[in-house]
PDB file of N, CA, C and O in Angstrom:
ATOM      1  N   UNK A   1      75.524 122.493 118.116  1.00  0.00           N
ATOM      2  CA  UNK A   1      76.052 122.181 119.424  1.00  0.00           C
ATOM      3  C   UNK A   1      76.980 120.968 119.364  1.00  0.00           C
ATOM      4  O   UNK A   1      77.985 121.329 119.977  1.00  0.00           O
ATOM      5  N   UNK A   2      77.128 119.924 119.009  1.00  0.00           N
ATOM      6  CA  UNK A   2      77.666 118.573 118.759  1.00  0.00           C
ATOM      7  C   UNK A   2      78.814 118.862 117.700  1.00  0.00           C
ATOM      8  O   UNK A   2      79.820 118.160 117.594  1.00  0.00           O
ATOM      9  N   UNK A   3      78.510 120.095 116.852  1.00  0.00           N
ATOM     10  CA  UNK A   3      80.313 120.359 116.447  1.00  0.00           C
ATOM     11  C   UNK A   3      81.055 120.811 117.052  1.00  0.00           C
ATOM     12  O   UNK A   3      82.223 120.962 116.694  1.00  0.00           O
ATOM     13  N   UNK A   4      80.620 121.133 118.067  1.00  0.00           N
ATOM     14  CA  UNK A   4      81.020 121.930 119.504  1.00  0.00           C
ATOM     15  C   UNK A   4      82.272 120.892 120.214  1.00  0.00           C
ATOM     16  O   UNK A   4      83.247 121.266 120.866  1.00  0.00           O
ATOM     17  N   UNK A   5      81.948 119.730 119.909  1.00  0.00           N
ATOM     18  CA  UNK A   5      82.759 118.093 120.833  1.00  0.00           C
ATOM     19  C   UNK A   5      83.635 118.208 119.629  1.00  0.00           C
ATOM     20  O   UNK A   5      83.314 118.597 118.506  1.00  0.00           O
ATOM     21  N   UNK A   6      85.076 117.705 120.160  1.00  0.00           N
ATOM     22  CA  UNK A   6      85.648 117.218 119.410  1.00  0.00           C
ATOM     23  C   UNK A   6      85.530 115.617 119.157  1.00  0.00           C
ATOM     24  O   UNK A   6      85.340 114.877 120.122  1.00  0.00           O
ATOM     25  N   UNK A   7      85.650 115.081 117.801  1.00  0.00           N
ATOM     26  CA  UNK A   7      85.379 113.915 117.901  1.00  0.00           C
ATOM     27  C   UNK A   7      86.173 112.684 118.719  1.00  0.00           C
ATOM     28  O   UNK A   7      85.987 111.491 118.481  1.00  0.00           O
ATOM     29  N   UNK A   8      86.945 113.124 119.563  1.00  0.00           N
ATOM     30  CA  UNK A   8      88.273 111.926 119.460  1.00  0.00           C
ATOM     31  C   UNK A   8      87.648 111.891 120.735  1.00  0.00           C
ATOM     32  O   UNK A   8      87.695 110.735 121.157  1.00  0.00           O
ATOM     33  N   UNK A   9      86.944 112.849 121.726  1.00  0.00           N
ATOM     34  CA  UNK A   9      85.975 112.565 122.817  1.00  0.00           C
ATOM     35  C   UNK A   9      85.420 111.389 123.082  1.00  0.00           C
ATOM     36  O   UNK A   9      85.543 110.725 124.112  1.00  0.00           O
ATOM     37  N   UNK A  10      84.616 111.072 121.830  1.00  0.00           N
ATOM     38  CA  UNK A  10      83.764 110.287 121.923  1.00  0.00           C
ATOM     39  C   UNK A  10      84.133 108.592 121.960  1.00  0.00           C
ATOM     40  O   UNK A  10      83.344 107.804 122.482  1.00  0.00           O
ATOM     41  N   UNK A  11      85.339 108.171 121.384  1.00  0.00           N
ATOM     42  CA  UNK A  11      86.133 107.420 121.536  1.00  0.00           C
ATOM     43  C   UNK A  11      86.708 107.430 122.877  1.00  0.00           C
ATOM     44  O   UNK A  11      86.074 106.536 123.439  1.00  0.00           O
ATOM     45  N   UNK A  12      87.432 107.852 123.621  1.00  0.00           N
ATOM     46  CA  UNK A  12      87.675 108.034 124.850  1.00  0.00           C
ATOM     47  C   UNK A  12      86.874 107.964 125.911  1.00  0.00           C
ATOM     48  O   UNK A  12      87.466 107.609 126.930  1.00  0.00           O
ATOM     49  N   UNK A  13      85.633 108.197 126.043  1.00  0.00           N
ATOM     50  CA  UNK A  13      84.506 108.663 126.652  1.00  0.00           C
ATOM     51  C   UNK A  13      83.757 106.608 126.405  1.00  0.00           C
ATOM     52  O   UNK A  13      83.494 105.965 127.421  1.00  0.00           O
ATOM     53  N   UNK A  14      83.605 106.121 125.322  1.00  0.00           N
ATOM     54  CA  UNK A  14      83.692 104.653 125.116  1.00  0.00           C
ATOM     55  C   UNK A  14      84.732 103.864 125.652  1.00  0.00           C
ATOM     56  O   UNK A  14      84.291 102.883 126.249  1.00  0.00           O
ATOM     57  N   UNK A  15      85.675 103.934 125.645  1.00  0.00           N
ATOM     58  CA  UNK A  15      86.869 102.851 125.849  1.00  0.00           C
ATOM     59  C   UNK A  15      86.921 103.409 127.863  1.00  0.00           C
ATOM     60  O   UNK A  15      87.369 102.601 128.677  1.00  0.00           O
ATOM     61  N   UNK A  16      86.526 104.487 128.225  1.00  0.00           N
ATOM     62  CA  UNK A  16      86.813 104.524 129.362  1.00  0.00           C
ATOM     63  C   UNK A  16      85.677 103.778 130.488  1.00  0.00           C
ATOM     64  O   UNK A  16      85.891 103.241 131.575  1.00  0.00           O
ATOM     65  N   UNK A  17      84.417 103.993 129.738  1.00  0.00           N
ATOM     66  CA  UNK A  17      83.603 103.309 130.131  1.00  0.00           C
ATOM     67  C   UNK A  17      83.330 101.988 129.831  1.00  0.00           C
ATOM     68  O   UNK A  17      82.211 101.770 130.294  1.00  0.00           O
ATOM     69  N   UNK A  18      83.818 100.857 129.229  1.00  0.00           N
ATOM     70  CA  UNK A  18      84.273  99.663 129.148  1.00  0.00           C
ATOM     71  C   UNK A  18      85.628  99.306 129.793  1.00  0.00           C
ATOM     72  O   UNK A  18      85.848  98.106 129.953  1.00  0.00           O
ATOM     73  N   UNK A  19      86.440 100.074 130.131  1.00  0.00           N
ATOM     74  CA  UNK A  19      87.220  99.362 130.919  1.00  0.00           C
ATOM     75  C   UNK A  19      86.879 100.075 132.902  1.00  0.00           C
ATOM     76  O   UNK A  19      87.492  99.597 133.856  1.00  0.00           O
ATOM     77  N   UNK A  20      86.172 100.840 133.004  1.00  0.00           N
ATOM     78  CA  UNK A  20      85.704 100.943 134.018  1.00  0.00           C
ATOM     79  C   UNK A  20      84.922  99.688 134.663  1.00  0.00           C
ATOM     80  O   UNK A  20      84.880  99.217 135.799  1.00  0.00           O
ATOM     81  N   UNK A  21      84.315  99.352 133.414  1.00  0.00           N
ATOM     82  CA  UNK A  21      83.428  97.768 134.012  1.00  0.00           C
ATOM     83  C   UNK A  21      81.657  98.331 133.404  1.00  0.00           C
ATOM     84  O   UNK A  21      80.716  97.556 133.230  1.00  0.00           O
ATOM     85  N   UNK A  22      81.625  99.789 133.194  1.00  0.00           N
ATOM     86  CA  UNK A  22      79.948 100.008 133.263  1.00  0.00           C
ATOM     87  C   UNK A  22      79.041  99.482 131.725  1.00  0.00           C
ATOM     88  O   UNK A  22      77.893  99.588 131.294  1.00  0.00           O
ATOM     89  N   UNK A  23      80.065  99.009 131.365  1.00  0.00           N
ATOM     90  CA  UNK A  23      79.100  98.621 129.599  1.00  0.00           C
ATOM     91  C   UNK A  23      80.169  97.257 129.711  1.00  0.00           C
ATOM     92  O   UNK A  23      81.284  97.089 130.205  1.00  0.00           O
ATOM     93  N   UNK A  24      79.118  96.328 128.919  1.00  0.00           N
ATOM     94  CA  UNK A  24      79.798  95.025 129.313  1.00  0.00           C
ATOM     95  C   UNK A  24      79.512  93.840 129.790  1.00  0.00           C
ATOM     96  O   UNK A  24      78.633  94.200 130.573  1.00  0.00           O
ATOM     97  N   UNK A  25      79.581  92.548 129.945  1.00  0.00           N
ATOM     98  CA  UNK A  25      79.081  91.522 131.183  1.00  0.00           C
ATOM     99  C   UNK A  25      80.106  91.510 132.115  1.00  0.00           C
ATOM    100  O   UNK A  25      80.081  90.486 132.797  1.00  0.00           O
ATOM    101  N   UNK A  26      81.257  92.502 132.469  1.00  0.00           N
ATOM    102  CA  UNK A  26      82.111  92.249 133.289  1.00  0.00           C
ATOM    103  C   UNK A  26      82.597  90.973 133.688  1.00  0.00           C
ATOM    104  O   UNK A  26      82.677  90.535 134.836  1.00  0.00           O
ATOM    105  N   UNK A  27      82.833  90.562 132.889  1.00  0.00           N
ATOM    106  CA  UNK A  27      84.062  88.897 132.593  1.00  0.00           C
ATOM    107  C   UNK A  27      85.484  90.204 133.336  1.00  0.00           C
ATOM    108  O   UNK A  27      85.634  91.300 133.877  1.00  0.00           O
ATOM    109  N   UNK A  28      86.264  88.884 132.758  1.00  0.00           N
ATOM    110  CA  UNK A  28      88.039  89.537 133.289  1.00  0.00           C
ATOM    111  C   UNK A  28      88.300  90.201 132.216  1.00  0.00           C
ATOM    112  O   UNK A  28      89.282  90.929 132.354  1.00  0.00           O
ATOM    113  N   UNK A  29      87.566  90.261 130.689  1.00  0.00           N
ATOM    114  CA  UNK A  29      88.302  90.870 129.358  1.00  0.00           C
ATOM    115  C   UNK A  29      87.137  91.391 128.822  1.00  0.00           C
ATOM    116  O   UNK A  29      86.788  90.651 127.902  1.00  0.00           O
ATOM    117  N   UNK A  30      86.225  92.495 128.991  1.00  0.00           N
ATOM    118  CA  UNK A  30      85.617  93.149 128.579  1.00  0.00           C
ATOM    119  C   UNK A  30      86.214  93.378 127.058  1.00  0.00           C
ATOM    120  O   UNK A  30      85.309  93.985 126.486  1.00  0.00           O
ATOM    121  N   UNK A  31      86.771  93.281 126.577  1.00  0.00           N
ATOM    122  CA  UNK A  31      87.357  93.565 125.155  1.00  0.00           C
ATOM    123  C   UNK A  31      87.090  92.407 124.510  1.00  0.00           C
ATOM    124  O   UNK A  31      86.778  92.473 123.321  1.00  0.00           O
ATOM    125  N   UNK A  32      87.147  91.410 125.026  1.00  0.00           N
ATOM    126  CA  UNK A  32      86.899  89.676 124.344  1.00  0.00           C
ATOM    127  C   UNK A  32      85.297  89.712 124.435  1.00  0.00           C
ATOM    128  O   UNK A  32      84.795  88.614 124.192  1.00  0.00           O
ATOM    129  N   UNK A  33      84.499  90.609 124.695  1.00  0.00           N
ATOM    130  CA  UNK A  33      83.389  89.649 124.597  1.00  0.00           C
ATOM    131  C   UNK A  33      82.778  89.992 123.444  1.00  0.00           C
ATOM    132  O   UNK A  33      82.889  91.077 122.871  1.00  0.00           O
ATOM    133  N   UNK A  34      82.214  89.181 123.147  1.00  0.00           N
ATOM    134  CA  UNK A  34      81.455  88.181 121.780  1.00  0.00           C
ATOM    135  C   UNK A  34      80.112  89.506 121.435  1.00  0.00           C
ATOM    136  O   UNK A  34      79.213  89.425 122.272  1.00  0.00           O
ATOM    137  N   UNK A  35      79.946  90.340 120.654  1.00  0.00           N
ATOM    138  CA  UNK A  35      78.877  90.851 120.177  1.00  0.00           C
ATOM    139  C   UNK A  35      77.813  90.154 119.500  1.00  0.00           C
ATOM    140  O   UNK A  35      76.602  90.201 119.716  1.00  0.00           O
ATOM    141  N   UNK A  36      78.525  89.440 118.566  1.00  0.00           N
ATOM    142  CA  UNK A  36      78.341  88.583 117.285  1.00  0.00           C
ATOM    143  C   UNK A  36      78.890  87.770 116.754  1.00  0.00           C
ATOM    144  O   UNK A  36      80.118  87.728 116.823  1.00  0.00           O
ATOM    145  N   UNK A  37      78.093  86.735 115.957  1.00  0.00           N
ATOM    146  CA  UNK A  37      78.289  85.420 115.353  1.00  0.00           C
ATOM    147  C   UNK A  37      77.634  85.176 114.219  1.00  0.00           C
ATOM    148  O   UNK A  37      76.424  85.380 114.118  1.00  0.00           O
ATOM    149  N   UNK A  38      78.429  84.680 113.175  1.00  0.00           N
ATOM    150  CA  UNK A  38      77.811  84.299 112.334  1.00  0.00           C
ATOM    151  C   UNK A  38      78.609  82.938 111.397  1.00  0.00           C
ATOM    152  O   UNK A  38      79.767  83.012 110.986  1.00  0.00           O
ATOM    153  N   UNK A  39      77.794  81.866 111.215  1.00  0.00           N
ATOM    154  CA  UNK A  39      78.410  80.906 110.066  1.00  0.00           C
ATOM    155  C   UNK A  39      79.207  81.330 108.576  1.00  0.00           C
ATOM    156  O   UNK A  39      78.520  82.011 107.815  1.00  0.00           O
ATOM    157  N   UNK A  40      80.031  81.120 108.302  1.00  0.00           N
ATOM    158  CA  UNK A  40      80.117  81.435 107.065  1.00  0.00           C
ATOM    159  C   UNK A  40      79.997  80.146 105.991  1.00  0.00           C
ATOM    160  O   UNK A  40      79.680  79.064 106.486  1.00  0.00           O
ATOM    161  N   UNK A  41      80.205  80.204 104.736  1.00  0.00           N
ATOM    162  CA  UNK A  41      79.775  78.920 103.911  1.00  0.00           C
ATOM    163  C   UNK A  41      81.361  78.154 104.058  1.00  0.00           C
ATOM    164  O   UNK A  41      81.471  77.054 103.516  1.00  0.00           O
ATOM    165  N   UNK A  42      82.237  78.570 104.581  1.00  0.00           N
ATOM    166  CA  UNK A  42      83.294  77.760 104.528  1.00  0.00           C
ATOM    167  C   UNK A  42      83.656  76.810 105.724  1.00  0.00           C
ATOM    168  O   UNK A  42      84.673  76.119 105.800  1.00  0.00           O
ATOM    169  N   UNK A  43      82.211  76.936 107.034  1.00  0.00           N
ATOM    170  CA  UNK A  43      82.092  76.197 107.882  1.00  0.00           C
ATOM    171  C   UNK A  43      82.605  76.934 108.947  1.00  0.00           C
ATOM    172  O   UNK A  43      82.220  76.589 110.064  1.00  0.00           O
ATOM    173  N   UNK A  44      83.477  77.980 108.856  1.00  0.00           N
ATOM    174  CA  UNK A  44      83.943  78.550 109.997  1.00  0.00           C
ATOM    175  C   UNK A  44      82.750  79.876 110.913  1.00  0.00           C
ATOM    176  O   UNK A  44      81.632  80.205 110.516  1.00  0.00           O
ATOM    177  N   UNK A  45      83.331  80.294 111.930  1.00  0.00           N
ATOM    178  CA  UNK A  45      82.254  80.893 112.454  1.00  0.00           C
ATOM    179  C   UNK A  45      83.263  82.105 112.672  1.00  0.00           C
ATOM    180  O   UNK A  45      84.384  82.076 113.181  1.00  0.00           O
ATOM    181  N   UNK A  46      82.518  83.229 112.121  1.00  0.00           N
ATOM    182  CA  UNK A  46      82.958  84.511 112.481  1.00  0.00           C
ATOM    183  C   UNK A  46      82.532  85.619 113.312  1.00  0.00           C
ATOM    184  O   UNK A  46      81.417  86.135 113.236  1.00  0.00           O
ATOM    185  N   UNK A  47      83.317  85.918 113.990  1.00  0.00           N
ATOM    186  CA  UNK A  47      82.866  87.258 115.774  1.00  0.00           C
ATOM    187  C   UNK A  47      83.192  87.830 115.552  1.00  0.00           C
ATOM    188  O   UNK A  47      84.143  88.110 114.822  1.00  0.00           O
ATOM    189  N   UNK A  48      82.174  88.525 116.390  1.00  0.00           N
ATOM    190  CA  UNK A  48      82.850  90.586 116.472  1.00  0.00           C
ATOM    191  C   UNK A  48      82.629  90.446 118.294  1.00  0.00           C
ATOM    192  O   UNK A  48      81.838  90.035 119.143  1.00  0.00           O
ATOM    193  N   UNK A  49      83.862  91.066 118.136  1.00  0.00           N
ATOM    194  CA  UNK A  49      83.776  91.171 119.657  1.00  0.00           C
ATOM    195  C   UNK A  49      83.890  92.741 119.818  1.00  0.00           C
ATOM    196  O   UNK A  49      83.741  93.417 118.800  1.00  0.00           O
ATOM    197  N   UNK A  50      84.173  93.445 121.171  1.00  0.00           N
ATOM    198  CA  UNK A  50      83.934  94.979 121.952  1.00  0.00           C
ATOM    199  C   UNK A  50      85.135  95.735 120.972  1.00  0.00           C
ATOM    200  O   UNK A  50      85.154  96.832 120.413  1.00  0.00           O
ATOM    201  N   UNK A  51      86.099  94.632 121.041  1.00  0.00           N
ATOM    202  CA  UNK A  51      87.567  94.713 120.636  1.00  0.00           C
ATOM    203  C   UNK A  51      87.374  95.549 119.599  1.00  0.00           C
ATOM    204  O   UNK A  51      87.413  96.778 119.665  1.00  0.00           O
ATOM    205  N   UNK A  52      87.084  94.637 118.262  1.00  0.00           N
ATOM    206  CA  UNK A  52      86.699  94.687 117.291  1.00  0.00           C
ATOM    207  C   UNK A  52      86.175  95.869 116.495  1.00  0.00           C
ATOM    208  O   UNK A  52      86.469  96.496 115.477  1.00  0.00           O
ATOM    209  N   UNK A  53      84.828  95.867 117.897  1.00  0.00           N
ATOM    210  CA  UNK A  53      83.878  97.257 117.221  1.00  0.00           C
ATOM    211  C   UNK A  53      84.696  98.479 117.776  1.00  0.00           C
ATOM    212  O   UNK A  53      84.582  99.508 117.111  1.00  0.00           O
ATOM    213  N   UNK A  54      85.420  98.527 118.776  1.00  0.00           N
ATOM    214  CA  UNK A  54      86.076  99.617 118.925  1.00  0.00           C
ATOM    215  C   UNK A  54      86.931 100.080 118.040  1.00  0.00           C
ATOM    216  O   UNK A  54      86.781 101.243 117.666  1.00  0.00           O
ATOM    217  N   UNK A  55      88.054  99.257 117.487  1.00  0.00           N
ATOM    218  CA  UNK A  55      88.723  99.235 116.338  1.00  0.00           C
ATOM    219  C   UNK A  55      88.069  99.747 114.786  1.00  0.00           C
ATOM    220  O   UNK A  55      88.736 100.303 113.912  1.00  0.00           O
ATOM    221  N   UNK A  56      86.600  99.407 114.695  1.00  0.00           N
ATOM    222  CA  UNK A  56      86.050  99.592 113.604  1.00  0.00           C
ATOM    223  C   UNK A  56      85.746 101.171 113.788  1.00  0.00           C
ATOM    224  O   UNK A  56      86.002 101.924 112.849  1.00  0.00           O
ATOM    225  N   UNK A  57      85.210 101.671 114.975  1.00  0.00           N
ATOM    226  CA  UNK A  57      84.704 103.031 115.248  1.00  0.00           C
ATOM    227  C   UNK A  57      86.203 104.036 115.655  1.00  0.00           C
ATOM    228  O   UNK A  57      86.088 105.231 115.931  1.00  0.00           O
TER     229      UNK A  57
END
């Protein structure tokens, strides 16, 4: 049944529901917000933001 979807759905079906406002803390930039943090040893601090993971998926 699920080969049934095309995949590019499922992407669309995400990005529409983050900029609708329903996934999110609804700030003004749902795309900026902060998932994750982490130190690295070079002192800097590295994020993943909505942006980010969308880009990755």
């Amino acid at each position: 049944m699920i080969s049934n979807i095309p995949l590019m759905v499922v992407p669309l079906v995400v990005f529409n529901l983050v900029v609708a406002g329903l996934v999110g803390g609804g700030g003004a930039d749902p795309w900026a917000t902060e998932l994750y943090s982490m130190h690295m040893f070079s002192g800097g601090i590295w994020r993943m933001t909505l942006g980010d993971l969308m880009l990755v998926l």
